[in-house]
Each structure stands twice: as structure tokens, then as C-alpha cells.
FIKOLZA-1660 file (N, C-alpha, C; in steps of 0.1 Angstrom, whole numbers, plus 5000, padded with zeros to 4 digits):
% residues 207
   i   px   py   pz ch aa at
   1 3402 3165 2919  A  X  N
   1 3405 3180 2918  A  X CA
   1 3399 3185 2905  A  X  C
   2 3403 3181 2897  A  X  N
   2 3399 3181 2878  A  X CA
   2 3382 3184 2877  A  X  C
   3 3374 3173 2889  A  X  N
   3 3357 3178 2883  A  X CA
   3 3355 3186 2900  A  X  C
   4 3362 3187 2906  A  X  N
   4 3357 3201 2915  A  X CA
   4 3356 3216 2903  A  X  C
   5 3367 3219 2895  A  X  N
   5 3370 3226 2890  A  X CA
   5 3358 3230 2882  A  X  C
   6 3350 3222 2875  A  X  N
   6 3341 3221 2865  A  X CA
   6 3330 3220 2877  A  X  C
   7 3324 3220 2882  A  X  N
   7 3312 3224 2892  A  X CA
   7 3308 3236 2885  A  X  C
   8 3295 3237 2892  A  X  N
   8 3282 3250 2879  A  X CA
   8 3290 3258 2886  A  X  C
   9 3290 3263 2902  A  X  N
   9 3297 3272 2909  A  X CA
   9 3310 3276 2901  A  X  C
  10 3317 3265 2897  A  X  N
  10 3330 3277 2893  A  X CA
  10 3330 3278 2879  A  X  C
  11 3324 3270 2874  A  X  N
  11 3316 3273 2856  A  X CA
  11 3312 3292 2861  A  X  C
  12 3305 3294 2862  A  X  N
  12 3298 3307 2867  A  X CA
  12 3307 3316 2870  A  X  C
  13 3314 3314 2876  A  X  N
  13 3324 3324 2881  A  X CA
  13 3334 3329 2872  A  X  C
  14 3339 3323 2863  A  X  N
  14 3348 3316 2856  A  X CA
  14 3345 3323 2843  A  X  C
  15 3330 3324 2840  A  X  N
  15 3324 3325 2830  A  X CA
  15 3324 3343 2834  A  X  C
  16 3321 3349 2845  A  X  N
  16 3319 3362 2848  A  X CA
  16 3329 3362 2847  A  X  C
  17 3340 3364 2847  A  X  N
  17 3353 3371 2845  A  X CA
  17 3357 3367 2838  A  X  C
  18 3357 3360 2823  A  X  N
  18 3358 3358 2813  A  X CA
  18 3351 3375 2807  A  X  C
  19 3335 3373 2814  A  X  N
  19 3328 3386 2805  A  X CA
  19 3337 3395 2811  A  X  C
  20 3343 3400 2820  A  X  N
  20 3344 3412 2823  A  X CA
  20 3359 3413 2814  A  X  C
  21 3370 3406 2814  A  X  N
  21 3380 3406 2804  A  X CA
  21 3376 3408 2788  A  X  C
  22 3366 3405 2786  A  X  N
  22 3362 3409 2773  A  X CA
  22 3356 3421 2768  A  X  C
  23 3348 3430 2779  A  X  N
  23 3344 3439 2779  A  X CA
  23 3358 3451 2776  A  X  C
  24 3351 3464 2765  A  X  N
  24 3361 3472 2766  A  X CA
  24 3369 3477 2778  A  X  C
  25 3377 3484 2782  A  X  N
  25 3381 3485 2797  A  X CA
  25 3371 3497 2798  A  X  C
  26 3377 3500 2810  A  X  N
  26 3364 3509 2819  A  X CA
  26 3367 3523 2816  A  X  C
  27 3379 3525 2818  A  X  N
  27 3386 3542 2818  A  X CA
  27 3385 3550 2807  A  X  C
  28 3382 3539 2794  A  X  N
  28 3378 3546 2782  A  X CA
  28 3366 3549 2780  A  X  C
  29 3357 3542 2784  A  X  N
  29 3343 3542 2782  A  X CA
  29 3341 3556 2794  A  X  C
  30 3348 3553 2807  A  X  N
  30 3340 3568 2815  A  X CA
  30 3346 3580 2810  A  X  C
  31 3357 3584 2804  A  X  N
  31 3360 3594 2795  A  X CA
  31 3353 3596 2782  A  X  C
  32 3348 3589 2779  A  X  N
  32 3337 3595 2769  A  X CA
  32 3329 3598 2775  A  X  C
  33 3319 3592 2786  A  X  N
  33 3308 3599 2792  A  X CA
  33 3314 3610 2795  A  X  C
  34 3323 3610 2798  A  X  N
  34 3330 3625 2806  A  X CA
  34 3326 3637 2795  A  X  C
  35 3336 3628 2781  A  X  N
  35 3331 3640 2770  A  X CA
  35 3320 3645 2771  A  X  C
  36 3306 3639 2768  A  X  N
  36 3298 3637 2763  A  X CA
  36 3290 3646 2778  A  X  C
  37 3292 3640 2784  A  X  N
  37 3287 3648 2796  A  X CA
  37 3291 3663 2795  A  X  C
  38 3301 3668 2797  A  X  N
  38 3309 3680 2797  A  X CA
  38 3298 3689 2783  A  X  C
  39 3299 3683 2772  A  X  N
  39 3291 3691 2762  A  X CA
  39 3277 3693 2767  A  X  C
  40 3270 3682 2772  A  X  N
  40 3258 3684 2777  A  X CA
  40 3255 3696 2787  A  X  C
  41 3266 3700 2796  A  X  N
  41 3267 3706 2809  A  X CA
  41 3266 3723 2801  A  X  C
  42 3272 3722 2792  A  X  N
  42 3277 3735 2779  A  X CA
  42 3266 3741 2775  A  X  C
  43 3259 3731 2768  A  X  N
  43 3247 3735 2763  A  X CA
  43 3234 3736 2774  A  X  C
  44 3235 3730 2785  A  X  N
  44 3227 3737 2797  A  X CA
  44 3233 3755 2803  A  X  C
  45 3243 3753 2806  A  X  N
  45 3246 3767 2804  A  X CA
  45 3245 3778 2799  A  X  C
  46 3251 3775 2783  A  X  N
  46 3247 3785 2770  A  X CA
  46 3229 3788 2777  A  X  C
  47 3220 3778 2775  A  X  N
  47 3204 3783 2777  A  X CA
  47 3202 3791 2791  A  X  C
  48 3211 3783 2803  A  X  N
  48 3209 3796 2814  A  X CA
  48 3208 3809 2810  A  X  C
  49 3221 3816 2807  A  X  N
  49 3226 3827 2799  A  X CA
  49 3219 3831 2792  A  X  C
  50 3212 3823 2783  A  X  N
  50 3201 3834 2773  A  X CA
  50 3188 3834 2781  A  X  C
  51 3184 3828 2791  A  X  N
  51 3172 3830 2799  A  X CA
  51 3175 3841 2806  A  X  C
  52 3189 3841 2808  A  X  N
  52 3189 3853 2822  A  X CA
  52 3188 3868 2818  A  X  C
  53 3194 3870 2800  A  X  N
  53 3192 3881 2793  A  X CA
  53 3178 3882 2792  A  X  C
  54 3169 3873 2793  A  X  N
  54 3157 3881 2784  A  X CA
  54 3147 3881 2800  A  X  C
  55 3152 3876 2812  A  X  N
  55 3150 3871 2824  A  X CA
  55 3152 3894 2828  A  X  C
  56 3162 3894 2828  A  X  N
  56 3162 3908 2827  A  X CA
  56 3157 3917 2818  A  X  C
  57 3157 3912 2804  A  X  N
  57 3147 3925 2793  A  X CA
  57 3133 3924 2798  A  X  C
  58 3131 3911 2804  A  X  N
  58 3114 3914 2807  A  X CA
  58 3118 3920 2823  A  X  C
  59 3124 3920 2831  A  X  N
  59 3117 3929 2844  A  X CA
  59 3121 3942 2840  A  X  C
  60 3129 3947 2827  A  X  N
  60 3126 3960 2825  A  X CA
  60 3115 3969 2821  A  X  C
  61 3109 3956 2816  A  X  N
  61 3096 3962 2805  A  X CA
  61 3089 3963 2817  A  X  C
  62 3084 3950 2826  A  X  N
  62 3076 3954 2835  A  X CA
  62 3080 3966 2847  A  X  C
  63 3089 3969 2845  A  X  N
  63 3092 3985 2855  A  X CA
  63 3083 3997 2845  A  X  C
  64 3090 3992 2829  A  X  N
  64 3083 4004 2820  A  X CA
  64 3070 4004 2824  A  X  C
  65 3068 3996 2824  A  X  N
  65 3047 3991 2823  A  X CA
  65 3043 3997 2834  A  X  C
  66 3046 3993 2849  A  X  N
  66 3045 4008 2857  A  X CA
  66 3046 4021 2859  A  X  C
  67 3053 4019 2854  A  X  N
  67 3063 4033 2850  A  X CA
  67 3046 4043 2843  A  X  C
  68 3045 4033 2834  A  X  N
  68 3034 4039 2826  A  X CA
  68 3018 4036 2828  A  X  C
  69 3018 4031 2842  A  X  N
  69 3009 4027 2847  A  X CA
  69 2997 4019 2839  A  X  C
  70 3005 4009 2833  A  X  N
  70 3000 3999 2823  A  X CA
  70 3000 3983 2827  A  X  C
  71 2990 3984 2841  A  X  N
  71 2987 3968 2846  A  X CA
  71 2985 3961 2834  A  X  C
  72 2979 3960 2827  A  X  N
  72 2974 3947 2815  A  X CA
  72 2988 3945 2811  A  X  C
  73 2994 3955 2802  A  X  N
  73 3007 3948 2800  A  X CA
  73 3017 3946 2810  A  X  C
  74 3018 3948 2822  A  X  N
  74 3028 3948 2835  A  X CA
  74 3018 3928 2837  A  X  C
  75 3009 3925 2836  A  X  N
  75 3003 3910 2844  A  X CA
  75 3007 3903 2834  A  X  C
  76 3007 3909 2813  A  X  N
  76 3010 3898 2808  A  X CA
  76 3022 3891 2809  A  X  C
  77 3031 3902 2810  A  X  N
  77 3045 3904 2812  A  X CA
  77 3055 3894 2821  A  X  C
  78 3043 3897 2834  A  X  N
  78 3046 3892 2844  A  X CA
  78 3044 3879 2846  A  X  C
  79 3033 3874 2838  A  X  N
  79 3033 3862 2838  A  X CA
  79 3046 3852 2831  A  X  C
  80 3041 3861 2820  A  X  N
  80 3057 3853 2811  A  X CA
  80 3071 3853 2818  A  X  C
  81 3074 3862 2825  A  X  N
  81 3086 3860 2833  A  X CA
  81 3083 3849 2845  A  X  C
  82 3070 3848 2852  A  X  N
  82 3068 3838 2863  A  X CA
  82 3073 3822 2852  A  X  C
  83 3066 3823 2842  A  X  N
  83 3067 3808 2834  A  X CA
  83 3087 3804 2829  A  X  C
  84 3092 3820 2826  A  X  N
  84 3107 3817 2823  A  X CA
  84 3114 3813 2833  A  X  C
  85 3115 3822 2848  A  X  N
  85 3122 3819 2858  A  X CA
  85 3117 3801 2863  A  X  C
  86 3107 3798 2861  A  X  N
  86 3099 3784 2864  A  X CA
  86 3110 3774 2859  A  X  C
  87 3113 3778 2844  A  X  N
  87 3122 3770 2832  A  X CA
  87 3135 3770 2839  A  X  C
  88 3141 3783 2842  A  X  N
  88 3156 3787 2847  A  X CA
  88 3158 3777 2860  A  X  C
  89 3151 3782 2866  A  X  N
  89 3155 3770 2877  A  X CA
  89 3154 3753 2877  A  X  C
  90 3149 3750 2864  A  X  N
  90 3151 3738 2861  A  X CA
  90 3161 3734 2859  A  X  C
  91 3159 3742 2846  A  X  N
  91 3176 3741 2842  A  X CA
  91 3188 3743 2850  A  X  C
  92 3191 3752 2857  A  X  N
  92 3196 3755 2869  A  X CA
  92 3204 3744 2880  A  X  C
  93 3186 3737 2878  A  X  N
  93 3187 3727 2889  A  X CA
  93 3194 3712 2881  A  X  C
  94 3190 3712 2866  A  X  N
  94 3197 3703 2861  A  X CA
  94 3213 3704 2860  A  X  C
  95 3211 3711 2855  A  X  N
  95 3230 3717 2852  A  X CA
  95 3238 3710 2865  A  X  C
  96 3231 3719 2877  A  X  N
  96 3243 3717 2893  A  X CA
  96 3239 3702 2890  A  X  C
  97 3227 3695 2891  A  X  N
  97 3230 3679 2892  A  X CA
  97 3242 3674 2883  A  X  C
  98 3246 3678 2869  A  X  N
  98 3251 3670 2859  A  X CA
  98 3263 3672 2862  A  X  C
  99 3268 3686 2868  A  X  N
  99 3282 3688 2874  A  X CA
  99 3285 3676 2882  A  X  C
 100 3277 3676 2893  A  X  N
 100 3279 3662 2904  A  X CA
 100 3282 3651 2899  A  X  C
 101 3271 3649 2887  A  X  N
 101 3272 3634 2883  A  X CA
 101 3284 3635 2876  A  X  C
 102 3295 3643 2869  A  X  N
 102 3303 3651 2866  A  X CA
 102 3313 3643 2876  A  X  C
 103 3314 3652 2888  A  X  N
 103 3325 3648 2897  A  X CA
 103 3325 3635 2899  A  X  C
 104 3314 3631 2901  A  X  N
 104 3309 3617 2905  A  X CA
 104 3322 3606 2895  A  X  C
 105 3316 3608 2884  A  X  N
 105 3320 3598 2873  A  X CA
 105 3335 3602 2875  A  X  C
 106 3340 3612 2874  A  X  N
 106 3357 3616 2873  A  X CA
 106 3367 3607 2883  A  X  C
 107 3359 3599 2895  A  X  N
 107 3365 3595 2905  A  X CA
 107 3361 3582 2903  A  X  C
 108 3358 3576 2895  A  X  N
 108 3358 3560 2891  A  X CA
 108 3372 3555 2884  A  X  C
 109 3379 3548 2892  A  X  N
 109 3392 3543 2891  A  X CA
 109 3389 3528 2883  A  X  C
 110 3378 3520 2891  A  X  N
 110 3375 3506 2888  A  X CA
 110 3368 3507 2891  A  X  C
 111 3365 3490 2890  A  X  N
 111 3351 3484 2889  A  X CA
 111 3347 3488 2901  A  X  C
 112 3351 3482 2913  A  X  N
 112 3349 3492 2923  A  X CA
 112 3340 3495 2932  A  X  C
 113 3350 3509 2924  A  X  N
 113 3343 3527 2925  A  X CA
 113 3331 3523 2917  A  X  C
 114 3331 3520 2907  A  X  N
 114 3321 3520 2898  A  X CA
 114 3305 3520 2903  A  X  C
 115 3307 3504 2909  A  X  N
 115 3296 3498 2915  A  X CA
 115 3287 3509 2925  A  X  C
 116 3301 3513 2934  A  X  N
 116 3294 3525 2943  A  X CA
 116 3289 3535 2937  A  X  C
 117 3298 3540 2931  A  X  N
 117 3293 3557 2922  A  X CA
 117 3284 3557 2913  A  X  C
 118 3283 3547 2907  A  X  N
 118 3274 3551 2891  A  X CA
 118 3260 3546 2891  A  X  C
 119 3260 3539 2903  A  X  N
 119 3246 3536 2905  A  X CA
 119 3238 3546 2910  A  X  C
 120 3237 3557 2917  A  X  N
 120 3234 3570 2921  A  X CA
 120 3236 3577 2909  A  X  C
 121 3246 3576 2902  A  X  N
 121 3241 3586 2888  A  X CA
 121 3237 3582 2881  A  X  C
 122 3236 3570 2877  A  X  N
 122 3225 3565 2867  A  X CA
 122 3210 3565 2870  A  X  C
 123 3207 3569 2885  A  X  N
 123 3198 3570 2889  A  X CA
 123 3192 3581 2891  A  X  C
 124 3200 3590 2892  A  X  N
 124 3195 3606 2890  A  X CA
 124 3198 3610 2874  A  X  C
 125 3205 3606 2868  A  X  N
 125 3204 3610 2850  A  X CA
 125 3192 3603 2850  A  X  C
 126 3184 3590 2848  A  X  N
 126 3170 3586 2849  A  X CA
 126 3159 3594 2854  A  X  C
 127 3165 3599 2864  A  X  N
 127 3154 3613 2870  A  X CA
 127 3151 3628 2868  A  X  C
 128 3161 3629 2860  A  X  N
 128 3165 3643 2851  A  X CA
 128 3161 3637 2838  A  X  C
 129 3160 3630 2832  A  X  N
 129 3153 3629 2818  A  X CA
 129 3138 3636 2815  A  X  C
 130 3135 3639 2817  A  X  N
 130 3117 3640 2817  A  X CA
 130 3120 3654 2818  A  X  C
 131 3120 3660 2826  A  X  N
 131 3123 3678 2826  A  X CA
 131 3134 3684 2817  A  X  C
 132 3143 3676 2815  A  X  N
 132 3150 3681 2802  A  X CA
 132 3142 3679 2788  A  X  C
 133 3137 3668 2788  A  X  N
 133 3131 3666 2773  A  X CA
 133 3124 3672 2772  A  X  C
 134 3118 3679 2781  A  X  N
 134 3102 3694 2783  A  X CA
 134 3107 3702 2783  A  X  C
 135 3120 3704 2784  A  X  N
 135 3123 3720 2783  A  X CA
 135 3132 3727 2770  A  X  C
 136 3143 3713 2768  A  X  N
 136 3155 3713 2759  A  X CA
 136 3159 3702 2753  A  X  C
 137 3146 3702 2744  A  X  N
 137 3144 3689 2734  A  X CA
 137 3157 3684 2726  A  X  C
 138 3169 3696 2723  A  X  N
 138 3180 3696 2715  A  X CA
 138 3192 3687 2722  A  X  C
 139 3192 3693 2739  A  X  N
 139 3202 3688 2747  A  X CA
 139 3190 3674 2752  A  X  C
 140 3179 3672 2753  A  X  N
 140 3177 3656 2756  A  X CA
 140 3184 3647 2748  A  X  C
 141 3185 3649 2734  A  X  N
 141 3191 3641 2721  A  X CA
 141 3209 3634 2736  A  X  C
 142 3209 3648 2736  A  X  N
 142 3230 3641 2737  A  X CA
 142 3228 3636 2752  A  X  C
 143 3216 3639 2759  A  X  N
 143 3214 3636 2774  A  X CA
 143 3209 3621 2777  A  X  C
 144 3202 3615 2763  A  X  N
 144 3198 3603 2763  A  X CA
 144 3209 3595 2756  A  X  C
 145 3217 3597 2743  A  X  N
 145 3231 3593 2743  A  X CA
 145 3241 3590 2756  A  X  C
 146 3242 3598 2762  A  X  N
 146 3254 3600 2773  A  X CA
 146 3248 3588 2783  A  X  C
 147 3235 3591 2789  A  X  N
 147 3228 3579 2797  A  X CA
 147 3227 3566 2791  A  X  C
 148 3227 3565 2777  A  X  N
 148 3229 3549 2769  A  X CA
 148 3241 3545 2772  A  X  C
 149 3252 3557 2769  A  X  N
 149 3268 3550 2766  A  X CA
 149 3269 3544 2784  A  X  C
 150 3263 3556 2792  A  X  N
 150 3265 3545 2806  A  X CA
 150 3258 3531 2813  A  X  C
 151 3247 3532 2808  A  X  N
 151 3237 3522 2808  A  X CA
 151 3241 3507 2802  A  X  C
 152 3247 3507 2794  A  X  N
 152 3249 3499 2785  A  X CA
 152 3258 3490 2788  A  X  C
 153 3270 3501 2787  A  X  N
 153 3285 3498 2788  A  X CA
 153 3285 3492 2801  A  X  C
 154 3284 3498 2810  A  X  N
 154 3285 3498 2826  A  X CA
 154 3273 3481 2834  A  X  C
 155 3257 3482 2828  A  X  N
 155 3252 3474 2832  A  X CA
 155 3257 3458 2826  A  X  C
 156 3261 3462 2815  A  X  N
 156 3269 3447 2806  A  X CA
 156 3276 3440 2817  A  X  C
 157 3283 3449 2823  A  X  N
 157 3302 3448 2827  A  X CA
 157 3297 3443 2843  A  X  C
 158 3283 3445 2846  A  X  N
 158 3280 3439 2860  A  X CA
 158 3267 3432 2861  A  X  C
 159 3262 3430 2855  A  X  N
 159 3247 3421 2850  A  X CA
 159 3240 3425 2856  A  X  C
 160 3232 3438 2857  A  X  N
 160 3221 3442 2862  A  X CA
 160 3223 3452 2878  A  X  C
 161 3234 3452 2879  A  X  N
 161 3235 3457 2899  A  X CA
 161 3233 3471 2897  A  X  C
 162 3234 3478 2884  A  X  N
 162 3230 3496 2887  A  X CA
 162 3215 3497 2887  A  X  C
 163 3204 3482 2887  A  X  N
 163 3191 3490 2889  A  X CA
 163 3191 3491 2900  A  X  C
 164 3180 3498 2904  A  X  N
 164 3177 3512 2914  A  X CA
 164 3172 3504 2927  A  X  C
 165 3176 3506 2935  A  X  N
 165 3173 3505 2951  A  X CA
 165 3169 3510 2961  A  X  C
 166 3166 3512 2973  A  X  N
 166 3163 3521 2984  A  X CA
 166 3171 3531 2985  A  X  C
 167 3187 3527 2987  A  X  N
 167 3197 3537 2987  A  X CA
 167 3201 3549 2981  A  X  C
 168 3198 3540 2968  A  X  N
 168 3202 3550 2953  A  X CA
 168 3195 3559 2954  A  X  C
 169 3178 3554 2955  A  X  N
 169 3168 3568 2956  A  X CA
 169 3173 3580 2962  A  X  C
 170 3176 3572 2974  A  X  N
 170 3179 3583 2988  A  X CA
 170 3187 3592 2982  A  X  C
 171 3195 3587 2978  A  X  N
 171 3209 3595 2970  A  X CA
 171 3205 3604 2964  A  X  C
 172 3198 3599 2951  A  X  N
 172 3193 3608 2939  A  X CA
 172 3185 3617 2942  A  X  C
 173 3177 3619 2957  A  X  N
 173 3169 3628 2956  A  X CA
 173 3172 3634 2963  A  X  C
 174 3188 3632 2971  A  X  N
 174 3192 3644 2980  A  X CA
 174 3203 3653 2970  A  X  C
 175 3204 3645 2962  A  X  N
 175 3216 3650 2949  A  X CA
 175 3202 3664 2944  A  X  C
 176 3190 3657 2939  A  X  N
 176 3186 3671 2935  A  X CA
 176 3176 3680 2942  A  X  C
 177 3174 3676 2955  A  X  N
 177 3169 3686 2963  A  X CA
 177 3178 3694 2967  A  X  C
 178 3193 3693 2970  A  X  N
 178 3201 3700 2974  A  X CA
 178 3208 3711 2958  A  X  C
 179 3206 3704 2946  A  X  N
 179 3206 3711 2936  A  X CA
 179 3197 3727 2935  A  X  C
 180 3185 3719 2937  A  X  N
 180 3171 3729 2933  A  X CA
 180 3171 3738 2946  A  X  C
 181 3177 3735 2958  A  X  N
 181 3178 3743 2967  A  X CA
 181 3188 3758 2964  A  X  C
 182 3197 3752 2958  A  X  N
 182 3208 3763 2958  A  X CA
 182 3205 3770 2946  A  X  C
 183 3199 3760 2936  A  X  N
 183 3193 3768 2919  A  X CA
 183 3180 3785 2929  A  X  C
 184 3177 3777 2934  A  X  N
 184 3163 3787 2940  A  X CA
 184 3171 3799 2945  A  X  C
 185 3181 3794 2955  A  X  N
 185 3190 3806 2963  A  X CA
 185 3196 3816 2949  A  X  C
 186 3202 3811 2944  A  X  N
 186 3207 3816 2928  A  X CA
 186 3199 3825 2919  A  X  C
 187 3187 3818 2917  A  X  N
 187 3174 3828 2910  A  X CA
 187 3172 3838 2914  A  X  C
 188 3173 3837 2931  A  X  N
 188 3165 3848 2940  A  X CA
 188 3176 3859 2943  A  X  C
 189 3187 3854 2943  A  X  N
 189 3200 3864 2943  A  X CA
 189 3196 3874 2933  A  X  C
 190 3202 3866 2924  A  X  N
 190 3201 3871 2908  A  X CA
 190 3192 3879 2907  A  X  C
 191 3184 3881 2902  A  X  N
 191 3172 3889 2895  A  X CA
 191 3158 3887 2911  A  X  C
 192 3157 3902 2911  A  X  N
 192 3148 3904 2919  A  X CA
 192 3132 3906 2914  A  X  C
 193 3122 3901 2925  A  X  N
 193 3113 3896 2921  A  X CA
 193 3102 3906 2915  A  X  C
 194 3092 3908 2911  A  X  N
 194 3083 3917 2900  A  X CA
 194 3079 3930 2910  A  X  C
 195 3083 3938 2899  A  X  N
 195 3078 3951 2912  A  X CA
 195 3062 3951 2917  A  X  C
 196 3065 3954 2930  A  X  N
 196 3050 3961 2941  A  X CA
 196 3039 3966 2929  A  X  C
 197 3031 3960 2928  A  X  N
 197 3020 3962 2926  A  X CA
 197 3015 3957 2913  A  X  C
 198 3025 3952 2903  A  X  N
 198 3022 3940 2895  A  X CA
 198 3019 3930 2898  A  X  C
 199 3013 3921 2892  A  X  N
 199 3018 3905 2901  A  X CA
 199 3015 3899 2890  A  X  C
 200 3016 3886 2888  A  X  N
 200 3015 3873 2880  A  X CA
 200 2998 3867 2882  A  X  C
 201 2993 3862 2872  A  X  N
 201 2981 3859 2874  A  X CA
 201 2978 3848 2885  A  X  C
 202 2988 3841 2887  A  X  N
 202 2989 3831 2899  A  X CA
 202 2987 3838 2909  A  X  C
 203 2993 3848 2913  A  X  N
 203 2989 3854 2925  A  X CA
 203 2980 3862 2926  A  X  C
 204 2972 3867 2916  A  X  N
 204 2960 3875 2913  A  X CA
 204 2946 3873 2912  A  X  C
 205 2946 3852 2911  A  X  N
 205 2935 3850 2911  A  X CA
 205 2930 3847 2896  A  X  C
 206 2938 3850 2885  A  X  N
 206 2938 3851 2870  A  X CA
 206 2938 3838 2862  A  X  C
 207 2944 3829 2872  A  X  N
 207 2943 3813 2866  A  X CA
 207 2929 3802 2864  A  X  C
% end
């Protein structure tokens, strides 16, 4: 009985739950992400907000600019508003993801949950990196923090099972097509689009 015990099989086993007892517990570590997430979500927002203010001072100027029958300044105008709204719905589209991955994480009880849940957000936080660092160099800093404390913490505590799979994708890119869908609905609510007879140099042929 004594050297069944000691076999590599239960050496191995034996040895993984040894690591996982040693690892901090889990509930602390996803409450910091939580923090740390939550601030990130703040500082996406605050930038919504000041896009949407200047999102509207420019479609006033371009009304003035008709108004005054001043194409050159109504196309520069209008470009610059095509390139902000471009940013807004990024952002937009980021934010509704981080919420999810947001909800996502708040419902990890254990290991689990874990296994299921966090492999889909670690897999769309990895896919959201790149368009935040292009847009909001200040919020990448706490965006790449928050993805380490999960990465880290979390892939330690299971030896590798949150890299990325067939499924995960599936997930991640219905998480932000369904984001950028409703960001789009939202922009278009919001702020209506450049008045009749300006247009943006994209649509003018000007590119």
C-alpha cells in the first residue's frame, strides 16, 4: 500500500494540490481585479464624456460653417469629428466589454467558476489591449496591471488552462461584436450625423 502511494501518478497529484494550498486564496486576488478593474471602467468613461462634449461643440461649428456657407471649414471640421466618433466608439466598445468582464469576474466563487469564466476574459482583456494602448495610453498603464494581477495569479493556480482555445475565441468575439454593436446603436442615438451637404473627406473622395 505504502509504494502505491509514492507512484509518479500520485507524486503529481499530490504535488498539484499542495500548489494550489499554497497559492494566496482566490477571493482576494479576484477583488482586487475587481478594484482595479472598476477604476479602469471610470477612467474609460470620464474619456467618453469629454469626447461627447467636444463630439457636440464640433457638430455645432459644423452647422455654423453652413450656416456661413463655409465648405473648407465645414470638411475640415468634419473630418475631425469622423476621426473622434471613430475613437468614441472604441472606447464605447471597450468600456461595455470591461463591464462584462466586470460581471463576469464578480461571479467566480472558486476554482471552478474560475476555470470557466476567466478564460473568456482573459481572452478578450488580451484583445482589447492594442486599441486601448492607441487610444488611452494613461488607462493602458492600469489595463495592463489588472490583466497581469489576472494572468499571473490565476494561470499559477492552474498551470497553463486559461491559454486560448477554439471556444474562448468564440466567446471573446461574440463578447465584443455584441459590444461594438450596441456602442454603434449608442453613437448613432446620441449625436446625429454631419449635416446635408458637408461631408467628411472619406466620403468626398478627399483621401
Amino acid at each position: 500500500m505504502h509504494q502505491n502511494w509514492n507512484n509518479p501518478q500520485s507524486e503529481g497529484l499530490s504535488d498539484h494540490l499542495r500548489g494550489l494550498k499554497q497559492e494566496s486564496p482566490l477571493k482576494p486576488r479576484i477583488q482586487n481585479s475587481l478594484v482595479q478593474l472598476t477604476k479602469t471602467v471610470s477612467s474609460l468613461d470620464y474619456k467618453v464624456k469629454t469626447l461627447d462634449e467636444k463630439d457636440s461643440k464640433l457638430f455645432n461649428r459644423i452647422v455654423l460653417a453652413k450656416k456661413n456657407h463655409d465648405s473648407t471649414t465645414g470638411r475640415v471640421l468634419a473630418n475631425e469629428l469622423v476621426e473622434l466618433r471613430k475613437n468614441k466608439k472604441i472606447l464605447t466598445t471597450l468600456k461595455m466589454s470591461l463591464e462584462q468582464v466586470n460581471l463576469r469576474l464578480s461571479t467566480v466563487q472558486d476554482l471552478g467558476d474560475a476555470m470557466v469564466s476567466l478564460r473568456p476574459i482573459l481572452a478578450t482583456m488580451n484583445a482589447l489591449k492594442p486599441a486601448l494602448g492607441k487610444i488611452m495610453p494613461e488607462v493602458s498603464h492600469e489595463f495592463e496591471s489588472l490583466f497581469g494581477i489576472l494572468n499571473e495569479s490565476l494561470s499559477g493556480s492552474f498551470e497553463g488552462s486559461f491559454e486560448s482555445d477554439v471556444a474562448s475565441n468564440e466567446e471573446t468575439e461574440n463578447i465584443l461584436k455584441e459590444a461594438a454593436a450596441v456602442a454603434g446603436t449608442r453613437v448613432g442615438d446620441k449625436f446625429p450625423s454631419t449635416p446635408s451637404g458637408i461631408s467628411s473627406s472619406s466620403s468626398i473622395g478627399l483621401e
